[in-house]
C-alpha positions as CSV (number, residue, x, y, z in Angstrom):
1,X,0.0,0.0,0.0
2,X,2.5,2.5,1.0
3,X,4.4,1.4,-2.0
4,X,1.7,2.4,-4.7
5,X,0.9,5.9,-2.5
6,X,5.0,6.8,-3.6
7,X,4.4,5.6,-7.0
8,X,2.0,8.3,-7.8
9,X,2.3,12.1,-8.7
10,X,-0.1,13.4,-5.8
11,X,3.1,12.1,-3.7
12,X,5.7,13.8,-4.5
13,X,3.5,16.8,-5.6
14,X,2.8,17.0,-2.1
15,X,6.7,16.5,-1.0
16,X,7.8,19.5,-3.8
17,X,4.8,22.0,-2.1
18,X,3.4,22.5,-5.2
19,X,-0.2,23.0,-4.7
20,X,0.1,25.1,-1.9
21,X,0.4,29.1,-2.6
22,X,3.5,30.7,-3.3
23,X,5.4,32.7,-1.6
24,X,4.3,36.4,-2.6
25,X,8.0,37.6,-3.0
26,X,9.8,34.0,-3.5
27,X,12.2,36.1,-5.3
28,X,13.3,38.5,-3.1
29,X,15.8,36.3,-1.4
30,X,18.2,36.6,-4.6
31,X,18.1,40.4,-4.2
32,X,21.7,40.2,-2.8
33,X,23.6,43.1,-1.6
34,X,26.8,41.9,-4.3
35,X,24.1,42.4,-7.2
36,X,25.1,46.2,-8.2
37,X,29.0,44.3,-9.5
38,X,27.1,42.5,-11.5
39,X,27.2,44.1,-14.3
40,X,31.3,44.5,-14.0
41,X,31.5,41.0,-13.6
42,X,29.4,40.7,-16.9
43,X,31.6,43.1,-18.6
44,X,34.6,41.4,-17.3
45,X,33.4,37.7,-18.6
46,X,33.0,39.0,-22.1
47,X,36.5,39.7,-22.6
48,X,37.4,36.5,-21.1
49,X,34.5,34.4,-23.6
50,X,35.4,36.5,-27.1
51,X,39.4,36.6,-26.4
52,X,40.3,34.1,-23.6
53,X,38.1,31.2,-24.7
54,X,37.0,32.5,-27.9
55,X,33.7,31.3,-26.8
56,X,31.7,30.0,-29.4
57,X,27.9,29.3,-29.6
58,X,25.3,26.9,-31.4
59,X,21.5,26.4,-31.3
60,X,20.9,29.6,-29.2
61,X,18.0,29.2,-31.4
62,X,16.5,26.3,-29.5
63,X,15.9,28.1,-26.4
64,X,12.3,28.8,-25.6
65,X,10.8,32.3,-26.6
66,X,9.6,32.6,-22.9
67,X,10.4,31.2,-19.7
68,X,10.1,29.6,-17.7
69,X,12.3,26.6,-18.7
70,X,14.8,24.2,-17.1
71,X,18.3,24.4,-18.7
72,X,20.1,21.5,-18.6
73,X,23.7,21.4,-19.6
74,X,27.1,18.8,-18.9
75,X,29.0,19.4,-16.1
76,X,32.9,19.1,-16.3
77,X,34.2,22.8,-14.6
78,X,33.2,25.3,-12.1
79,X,32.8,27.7,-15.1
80,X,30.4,25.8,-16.7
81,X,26.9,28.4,-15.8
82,X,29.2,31.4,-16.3
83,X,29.8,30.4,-19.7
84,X,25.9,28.9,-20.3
85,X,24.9,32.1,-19.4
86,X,27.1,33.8,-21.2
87,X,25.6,31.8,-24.6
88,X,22.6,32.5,-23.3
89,X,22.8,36.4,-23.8
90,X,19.8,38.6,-22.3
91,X,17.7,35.5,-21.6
92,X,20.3,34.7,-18.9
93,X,18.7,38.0,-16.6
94,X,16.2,35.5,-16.2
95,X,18.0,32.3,-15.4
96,X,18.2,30.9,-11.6
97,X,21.0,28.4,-10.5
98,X,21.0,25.7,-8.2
99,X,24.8,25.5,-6.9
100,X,25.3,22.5,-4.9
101,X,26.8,23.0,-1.0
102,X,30.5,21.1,-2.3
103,X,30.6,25.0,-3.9
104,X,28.4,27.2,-2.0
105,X,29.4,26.4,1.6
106,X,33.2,28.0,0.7
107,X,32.8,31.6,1.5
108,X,34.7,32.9,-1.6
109,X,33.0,30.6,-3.8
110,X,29.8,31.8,-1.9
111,X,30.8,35.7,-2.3
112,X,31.5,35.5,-6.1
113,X,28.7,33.5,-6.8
114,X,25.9,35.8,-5.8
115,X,27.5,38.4,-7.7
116,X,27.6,36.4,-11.1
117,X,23.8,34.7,-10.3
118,X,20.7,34.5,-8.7
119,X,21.8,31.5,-7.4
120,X,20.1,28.7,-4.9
121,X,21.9,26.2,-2.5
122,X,20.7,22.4,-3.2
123,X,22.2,19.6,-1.1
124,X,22.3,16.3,-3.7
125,X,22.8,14.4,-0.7
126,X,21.6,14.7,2.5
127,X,18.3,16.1,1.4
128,X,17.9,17.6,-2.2
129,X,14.0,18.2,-1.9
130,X,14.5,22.1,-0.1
131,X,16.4,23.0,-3.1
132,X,14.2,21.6,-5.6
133,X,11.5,23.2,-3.8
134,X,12.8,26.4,-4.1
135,X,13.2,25.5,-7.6
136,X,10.0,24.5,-8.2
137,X,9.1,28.2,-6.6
138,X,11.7,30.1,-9.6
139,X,9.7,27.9,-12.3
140,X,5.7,29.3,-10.8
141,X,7.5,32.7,-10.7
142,X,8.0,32.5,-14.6
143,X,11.7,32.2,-14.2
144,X,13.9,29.7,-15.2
145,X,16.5,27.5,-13.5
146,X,19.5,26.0,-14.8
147,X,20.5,22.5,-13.1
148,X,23.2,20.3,-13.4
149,X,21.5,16.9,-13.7
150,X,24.6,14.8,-13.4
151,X,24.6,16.6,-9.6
152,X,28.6,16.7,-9.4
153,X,31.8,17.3,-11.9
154,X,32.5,14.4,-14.5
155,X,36.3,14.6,-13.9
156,X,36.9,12.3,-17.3
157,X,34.4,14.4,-19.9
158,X,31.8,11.1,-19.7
159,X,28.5,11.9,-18.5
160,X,27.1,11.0,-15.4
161,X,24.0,9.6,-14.5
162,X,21.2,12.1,-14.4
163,X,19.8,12.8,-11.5
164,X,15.6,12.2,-11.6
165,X,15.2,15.5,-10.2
166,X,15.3,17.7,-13.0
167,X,12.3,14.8,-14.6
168,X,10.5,15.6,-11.6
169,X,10.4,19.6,-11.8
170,X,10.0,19.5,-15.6
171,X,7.1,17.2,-15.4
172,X,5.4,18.3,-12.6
173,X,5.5,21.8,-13.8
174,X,5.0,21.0,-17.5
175,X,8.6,23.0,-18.4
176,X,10.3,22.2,-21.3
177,X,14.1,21.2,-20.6
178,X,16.9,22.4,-22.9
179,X,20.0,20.1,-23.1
180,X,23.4,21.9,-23.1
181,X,26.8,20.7,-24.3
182,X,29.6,22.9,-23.4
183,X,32.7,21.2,-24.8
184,X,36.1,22.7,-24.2
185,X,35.5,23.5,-20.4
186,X,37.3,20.6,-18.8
187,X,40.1,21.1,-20.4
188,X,40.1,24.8,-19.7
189,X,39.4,24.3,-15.6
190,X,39.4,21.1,-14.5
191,X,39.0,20.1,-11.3
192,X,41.8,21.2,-8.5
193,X,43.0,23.7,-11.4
194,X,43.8,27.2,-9.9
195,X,43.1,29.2,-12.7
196,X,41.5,28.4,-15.8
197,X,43.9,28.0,-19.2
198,X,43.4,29.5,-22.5
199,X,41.4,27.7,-25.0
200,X,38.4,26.8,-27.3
201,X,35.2,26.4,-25.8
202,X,31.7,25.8,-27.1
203,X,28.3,26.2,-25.7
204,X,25.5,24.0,-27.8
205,X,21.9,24.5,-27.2
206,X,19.8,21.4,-28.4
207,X,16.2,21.5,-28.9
208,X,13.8,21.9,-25.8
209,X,12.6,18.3,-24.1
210,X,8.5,18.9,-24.3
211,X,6.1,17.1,-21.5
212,X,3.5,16.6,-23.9
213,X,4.4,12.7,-24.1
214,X,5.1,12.1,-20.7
215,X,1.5,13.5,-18.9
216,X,-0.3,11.7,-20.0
217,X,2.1,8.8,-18.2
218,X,2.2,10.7,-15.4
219,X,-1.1,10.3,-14.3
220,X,-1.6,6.7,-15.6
221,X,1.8,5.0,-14.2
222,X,4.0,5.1,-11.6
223,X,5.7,8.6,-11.6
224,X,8.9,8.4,-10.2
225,X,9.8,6.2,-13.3
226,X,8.2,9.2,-15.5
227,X,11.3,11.0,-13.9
228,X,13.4,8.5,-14.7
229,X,12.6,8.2,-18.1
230,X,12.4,12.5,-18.7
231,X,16.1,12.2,-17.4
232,X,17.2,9.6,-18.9
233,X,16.0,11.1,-22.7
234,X,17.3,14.3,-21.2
235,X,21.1,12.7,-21.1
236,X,20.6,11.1,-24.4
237,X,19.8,14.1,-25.8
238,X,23.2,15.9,-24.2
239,X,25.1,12.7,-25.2
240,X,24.0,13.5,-29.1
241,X,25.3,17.0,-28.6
242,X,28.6,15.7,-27.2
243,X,29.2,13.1,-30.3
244,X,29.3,15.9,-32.5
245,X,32.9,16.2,-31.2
């Protein structure tokens, strides 16, 4: 019995908060004090992405005309949202992060990241389901997140598993999900590097994951596997991007 009550959407609906109001000002906790050097940050990054990296971008065509989505890239480097936001151009002023606590419990790394992002902590493992639903909270705002399904670095380039959590938002709040490649990255900062190296790097926007096959699911089967199954296509989709290399 307590078996089939998991299995079904009401469930975790209920876990995620989603049918109760939201908060009136949800967003007013990313109105950080370090917000006004944003825009030197910004201006900084661009020289780094034309001449550093010579940052080049594909399929910015792909993203959704309106948000909210859920962007989905690879994760290899600590650069990795600077740059997707980067590719992103103005559509980034709308784009939330969830930074996991690995990066946001350092103070420096904390500091510098509220500057460059409206950015969320989310704990992947002692309890992930606060961040998600203060993700969940971005999305009924009309904002979107960006989310690094495979939860932590790949430290050889090969993706991870995806995590069903990104499924779970996307479904439950009928977003579309964009999968990201960014190829170059690891070799430019990988892990334990101090600074990041000169080099090529590309940002590639495939086309946005739609819910419209997996609702109907949703309500019919057992959900958590609808999650599964969203994430899953969601890494085959980044995979394709990736063989292009």
């Amino acid at each position: 019995m307590a078996e089939d009550r998991i299995a079904t959407s009401d469930y975790w609906r209920r876990l995620l908060r989603l049918d109760e109001d939201g908060e009136e000002d949800a967003l007013g906790k990313f109105r950080y004090p370090h917000r006004f050097l944003r825009p030197l940050f910004r201006v900084f990054f661009f020289f780094l992405c034309r001449f550093y990296f010579r940052l080049k971008v594909k399929g910015r065509e792909n993203l959704p005309k309106k948000h909210p989505y859920i962007v989905a890239p690879n994760h290899c480097s600590a650069m990795d949202y600077p740059l997707v936001a980067f590719a992103m151009g103005p559509a980034s002023r709308d784009l939330y992060v969830l930074a996991t606590k690995f990066f946001y419990d350092f103070p420096l790394a904390r500091f510098f990241m509220k500057i460059a992002a409206n950015v969320q902590r989310i704990d992947i493992v002692d309890d992930f389901l606060p961040g998600l639903r203060v993700a969940a909270k971005i999305l009924r705002k009309g904002k979107s997140i960006y989310i690094n399904p495979e939860g932590t670095r790949s430290e050889s380039g090969n993706l991870l598993p995806f995590r069903p959590g990104v499924g779970m938002l996307a479904a439950e709040l009928n977003v579309p999900v964009v999968p990201v490649y960014i190829h170059g990255a690891l070799e430019a900062l990988p892990a334990g590097a101090p600074f990041p190296r000169p080099g090529n790097i590309e940002v590639n926007f495939g086309k946005p994951l739609l819910m419209d096959d997996y609702l109907p699911k949703l309500r019919s089967g057992n959900a958590y596997y609808v999650y599964r199954e969203i994430s899953e296509e969601l890494k085959n989709r980044v995979q394709q991007l990736k063989n292009n290399y």
